[in-house]
C-alpha positions, 0 to 999 in steps of 0.5 A: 500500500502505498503511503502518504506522509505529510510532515508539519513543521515550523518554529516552536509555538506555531501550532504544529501539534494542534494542525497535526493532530486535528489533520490527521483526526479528520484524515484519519491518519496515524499520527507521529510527535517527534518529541513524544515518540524519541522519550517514548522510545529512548531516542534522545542522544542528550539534553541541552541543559542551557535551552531545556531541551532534548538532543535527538539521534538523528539515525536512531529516530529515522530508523524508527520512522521508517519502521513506522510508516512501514508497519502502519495500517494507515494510509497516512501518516502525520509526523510533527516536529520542528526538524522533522525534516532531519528524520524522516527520510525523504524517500517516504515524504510526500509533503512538508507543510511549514507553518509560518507566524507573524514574530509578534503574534508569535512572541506573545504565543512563546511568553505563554508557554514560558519561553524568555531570555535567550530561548525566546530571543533564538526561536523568534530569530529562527522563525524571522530567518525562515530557519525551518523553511531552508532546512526544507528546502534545503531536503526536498524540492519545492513541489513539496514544501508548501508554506502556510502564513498562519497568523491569526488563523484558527487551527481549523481554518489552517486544516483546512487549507492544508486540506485544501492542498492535499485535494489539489484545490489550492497550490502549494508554494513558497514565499508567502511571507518576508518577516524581516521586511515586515519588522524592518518597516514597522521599526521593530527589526532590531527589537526582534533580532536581539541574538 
């Protein structure tokens, strides 16, 4: 059976875990975190002590991955995590869909969950710098990276228009936003990039 896998990624705090979860509910498709499997499944190389996080074994999870979507009686499958695509070999992806979020909106989101300092300042700069879109680019082609402006969207109406790409009623595409322009021209650029 051939399988689609779809990957969610983007910055942390852009809604990733929501989007992957109601989407693979309404495709009724098995669902993979990348955090949850590699503490699940002991995949995790190290910590990061200085940002609070975990440091995955890249060739460890990708293995998992493949025996997953193989194994799977789903015929799709839904992987979320900011590197996703680091693990998941490309080979089995059929989509990449970078979530992208105003800085602003977004950094009130980070302050909710917690983030300050210094892990707050690296995430907001990733996600200015379009980190996890070159990194997909970087992997796959562009047909299959399709970048999503969610800002201000509810996770419905982003499902939806990821829904609405995997039916082939609306294109998928890059460059849909330029956060440093916009940040440049409403003067906070340097307020932003503070790393």
């Amino acid at each position: 059976m051939s399988k689609r896998v779809i990957l969610v990624t983007g910055t942390p705090c852009v809604g990733k875990t929501s989007v992957a979860r109601l989407l693979a509910s309404k495709l009724d498709a098995f669902y993979v975190n990348l955090t949850e499997l590699a503490l699940h499944e002991n995949l995790v190389s190290s910590k990061d002590k200085e940002r609070g996080s975990i440091i995955v074994d890249e060739n460890r999870m990708r293995g998992k991955i493949r025996e997953i979507v193989e194994k799977c009686d789903k015929s799709e499958v839904i992987v979320d995590g900011h590197y996703a695509v680091s693990v998941v070999p490309k080979e089995l992806t059929t989509y990449v869909f970078v979530l992208r979020r105003d800085p602003v909106e977004l950094r009130k989101f980070m302050e909710q969950c917690g983030f300050s300092g210094r892990k707050l300042w690296e995430n907001l700069a990733s996600e200015i710098l379009d980190v996890c879109l070159c990194d997909a680019l970087n992997v796959y082609e562009n047909g299959k990276v399709c970048e999503l402006d969610v800002s201000g969207k509810s996770v419905e109406e982003i499902v939806d228009e990821v829904l609405d790409i995997l039916n082939g009623s609306k294109e998928c595409g890059v460059g849909v936003v330029d956060w440093l322009g916009k940040l440049e021209n409403e003067g906070l650029l340097e307020e932003f990039l503070r790393i």
